[in-house]
C-alpha positions in Angstrom: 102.8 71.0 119.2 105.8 72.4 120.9 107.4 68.7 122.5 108.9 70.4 126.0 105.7 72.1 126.8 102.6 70.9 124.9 101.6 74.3 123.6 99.8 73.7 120.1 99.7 76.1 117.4 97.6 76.3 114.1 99.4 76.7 110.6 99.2 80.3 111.5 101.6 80.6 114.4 98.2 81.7 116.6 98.4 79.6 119.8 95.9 77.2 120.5 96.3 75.8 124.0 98.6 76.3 126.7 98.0 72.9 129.0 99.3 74.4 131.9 97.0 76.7 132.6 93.8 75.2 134.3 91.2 78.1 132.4 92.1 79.1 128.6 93.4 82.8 128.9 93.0 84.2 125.4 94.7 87.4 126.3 98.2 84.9 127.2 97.4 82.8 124.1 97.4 85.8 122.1 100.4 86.8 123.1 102.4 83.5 122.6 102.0 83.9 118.5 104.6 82.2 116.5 106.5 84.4 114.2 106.2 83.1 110.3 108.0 83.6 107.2 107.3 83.5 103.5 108.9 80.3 102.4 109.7 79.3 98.9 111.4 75.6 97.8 113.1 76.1 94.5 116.7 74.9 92.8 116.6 72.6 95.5 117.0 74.9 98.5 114.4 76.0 100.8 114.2 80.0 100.5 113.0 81.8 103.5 111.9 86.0 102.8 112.8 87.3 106.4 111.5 90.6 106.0 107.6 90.2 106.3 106.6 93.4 105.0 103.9 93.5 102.2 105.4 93.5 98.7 104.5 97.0 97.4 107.8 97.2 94.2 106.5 94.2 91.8 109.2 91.4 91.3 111.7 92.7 93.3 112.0 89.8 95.8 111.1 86.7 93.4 114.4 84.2 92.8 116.0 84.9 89.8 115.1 82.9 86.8 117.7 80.0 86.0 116.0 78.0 83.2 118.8 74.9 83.4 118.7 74.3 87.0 114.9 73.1 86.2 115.3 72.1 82.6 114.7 68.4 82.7 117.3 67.7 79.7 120.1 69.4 81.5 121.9 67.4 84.2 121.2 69.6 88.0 123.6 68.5 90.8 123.7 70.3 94.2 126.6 70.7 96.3 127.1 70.3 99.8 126.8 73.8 101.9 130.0 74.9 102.5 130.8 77.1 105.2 133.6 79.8 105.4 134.8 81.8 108.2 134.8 84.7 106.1 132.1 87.2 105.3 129.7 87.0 102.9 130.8 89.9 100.9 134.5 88.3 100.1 132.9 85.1 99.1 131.2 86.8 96.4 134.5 89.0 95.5 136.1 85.7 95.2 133.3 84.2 93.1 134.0 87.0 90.9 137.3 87.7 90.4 139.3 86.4 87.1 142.3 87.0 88.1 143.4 84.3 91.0 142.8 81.1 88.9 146.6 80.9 87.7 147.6 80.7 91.4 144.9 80.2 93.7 144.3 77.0 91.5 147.3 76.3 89.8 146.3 72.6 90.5 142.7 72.5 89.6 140.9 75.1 87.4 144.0 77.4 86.8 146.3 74.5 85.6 146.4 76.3 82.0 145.2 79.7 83.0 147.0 83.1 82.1 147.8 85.3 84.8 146.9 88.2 82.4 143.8 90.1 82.7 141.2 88.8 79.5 139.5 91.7 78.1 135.7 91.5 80.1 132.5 93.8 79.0 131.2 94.6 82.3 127.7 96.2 82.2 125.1 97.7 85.3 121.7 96.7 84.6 119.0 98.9 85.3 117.3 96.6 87.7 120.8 97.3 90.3 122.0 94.2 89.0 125.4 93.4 87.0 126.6 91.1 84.8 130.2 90.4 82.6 131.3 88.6 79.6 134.9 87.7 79.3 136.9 84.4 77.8 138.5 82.3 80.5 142.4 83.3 80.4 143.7 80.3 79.1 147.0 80.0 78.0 147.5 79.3 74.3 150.7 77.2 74.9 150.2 75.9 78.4 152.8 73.3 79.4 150.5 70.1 79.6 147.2 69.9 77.7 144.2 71.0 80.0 141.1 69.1 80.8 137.6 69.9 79.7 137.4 72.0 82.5 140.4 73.9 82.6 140.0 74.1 78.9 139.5 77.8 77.0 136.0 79.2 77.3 133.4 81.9 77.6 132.2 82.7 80.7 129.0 85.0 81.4 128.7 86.1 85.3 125.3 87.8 86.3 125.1 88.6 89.8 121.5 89.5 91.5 122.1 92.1 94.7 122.5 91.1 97.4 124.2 87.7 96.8 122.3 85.5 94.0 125.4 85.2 91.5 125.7 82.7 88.2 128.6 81.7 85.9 127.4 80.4 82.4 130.6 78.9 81.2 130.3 77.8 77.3 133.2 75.8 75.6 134.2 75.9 72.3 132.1 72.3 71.0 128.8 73.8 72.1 129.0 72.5 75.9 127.7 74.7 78.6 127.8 74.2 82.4 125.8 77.2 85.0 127.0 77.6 88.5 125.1 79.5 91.3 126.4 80.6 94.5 124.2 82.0 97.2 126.6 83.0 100.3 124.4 83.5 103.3 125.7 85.3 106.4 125.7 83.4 110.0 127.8 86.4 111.8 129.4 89.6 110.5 132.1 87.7 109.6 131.0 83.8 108.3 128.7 82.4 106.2 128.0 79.3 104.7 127.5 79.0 100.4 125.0 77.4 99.1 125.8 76.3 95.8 124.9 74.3 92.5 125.5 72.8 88.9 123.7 72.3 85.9 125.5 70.4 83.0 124.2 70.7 79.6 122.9 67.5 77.8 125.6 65.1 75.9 128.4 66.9 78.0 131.9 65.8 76.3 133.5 65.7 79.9 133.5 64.5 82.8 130.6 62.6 84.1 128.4 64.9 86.7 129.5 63.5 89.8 133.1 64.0 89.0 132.3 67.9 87.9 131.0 68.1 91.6 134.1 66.6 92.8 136.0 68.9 91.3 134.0 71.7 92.4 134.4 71.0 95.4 137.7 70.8 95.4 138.2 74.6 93.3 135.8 75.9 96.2 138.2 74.8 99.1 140.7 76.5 97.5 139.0 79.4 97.6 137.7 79.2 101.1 141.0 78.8 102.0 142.2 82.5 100.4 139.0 83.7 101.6 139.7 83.1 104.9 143.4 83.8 105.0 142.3 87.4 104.3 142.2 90.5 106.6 139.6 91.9 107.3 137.7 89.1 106.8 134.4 91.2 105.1 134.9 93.7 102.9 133.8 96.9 103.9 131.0 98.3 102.8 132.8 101.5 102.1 136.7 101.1 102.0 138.1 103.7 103.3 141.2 105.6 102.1 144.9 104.5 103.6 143.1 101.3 104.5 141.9 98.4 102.9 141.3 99.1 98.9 143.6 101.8 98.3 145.5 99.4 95.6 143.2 99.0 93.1 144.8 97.1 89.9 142.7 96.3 86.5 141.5 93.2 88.0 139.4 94.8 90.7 136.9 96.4 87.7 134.2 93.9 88.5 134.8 93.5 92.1 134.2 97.6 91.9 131.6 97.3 90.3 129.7 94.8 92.8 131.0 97.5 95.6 129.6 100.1 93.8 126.2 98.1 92.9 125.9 97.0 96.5 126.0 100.4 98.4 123.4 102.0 96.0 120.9 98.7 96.6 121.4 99.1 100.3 121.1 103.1 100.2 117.7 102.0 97.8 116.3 99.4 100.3 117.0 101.6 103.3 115.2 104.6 101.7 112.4 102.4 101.1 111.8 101.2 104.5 112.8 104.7 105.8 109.6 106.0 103.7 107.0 103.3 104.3 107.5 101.8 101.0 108.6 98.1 102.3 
């Protein structure tokens, strides 16, 4: 029941009564019909499908599978949503990138990182969807030992279009950690992330609440260069003499996401174009 008017609705959306009018008019009822959405609660996040066209393509809008976030053995800590007044689009270049950790956080997750491009296998997949392997670039000889998480390691980035992206990070002793950020746009140019942490059993490190802690603190950083940026989206397709005409090693993987983007939104807009959505 809608509290300023009394209008009642059944699980449907399809109104039921509308108290201020002395006869029932079917015909007015019918058209005060509530709007609904698919919804989905999963990783701890409510998931809402705002496009409520019939499925017609399989799979293609379930959540991707994350085994740890519901693996009762591993440790799965949420972090609070964090907004950025930045688009959604440079949130997940950031999220990306390997190249900002030795200044961007010089006092957090960079405090032993190399400033030098690692060698990173980047792959499409042929669902539209990337992913890359590369080490961390630690320092061999940094000048004060690093933590466990600042320490040398593997890290595996899979990123579903449009914004569903993971980081498997796996140390040397066996340890693993897998982060997800979901960015999810409020205007053309903010959006708030949604974001998580699973911790693998017997973790040598820090205890769970102090990898959130410090999570939160490497994300600030970022918002911070995030939002210090001009524009503050990416566009979809940089133009030349503008933004993105100096592209250095270290944009491979945020090229490839550019790239991967614009032929999932060419795909998804041919699809609705031909009926197929």
């Amino acid at each position: 029941m809608c509290p300023y008017h009394g209008w009642r609705f059944d699980p449907t959306g399809a109104c039921q009564s509308i108290p201020s009018l002395v006869e029932p008019n079917p015909e007015k009822q019918a058209l005060a019909h509530l709007r609904s959405y698919l919804i989905q609660e999963r990783y701890g996040l409510v998931w809402v499908k705002l496009d409520d066209t019939p499925l017609s393509t399989g799979e293609r809008h379930e959540l991707p599978e994350v085994p740890e976030f519901e693996n009762a053995a591993w440790s799965y800590v949420m972090g609070p949503p964090t907004p950025f007044a930045a688009g959604w689009r440079r949130e997940v270049e950031n999220y990306l990138d390997m190249t900002h950790f030795a200044f961007a956080h010089a006092d957090t997750l960079g405090k032993a990182a190399d400033y030098r491009l690692p060698p990173m296998d980047i792959r499409a997949l042929p669902d539209g969807s990337f992913q890359m392997d590369a080490p961390f670039p630690a320092l061999e000889t940094p000048h004060e030992p690093p933590g466990k998480l600042q320490s040398a390691h593997r890290r595996f980035q899979r990123c579903w279009l449009p914004n569903f992206t993971t980081i498997r990070q796996s140390f040397t002793d066996g340890d693993e950690r897998v982060l997800v950020h979901i960015p999810s746009p409020n205007t053309p140019e903010s959006c708030t992330v949604f974001w998580s942490l699973a911790i693998s059993p017997n973790f040598q490190g820090p205890p769970p609440q102090a990898q959130l802690d410090f999570a939160i603190r490497v994300l600030d950083e970022d918002r911070i260069m995030c939002e210090n940026q001009r524009p503050r989206e990416v566009p979809i397709n940089p133009a030349r003499g503008g933004w993105g005409v100096l592209v250095m090693p270290g944009d491979t993987l945020a090229n490839m996401f550019q790239k991967q983007l614009r032929r999932w939104l060419t795909s998804e807009a041919g699809q609705v174009s031909t009926g197929q959505r």
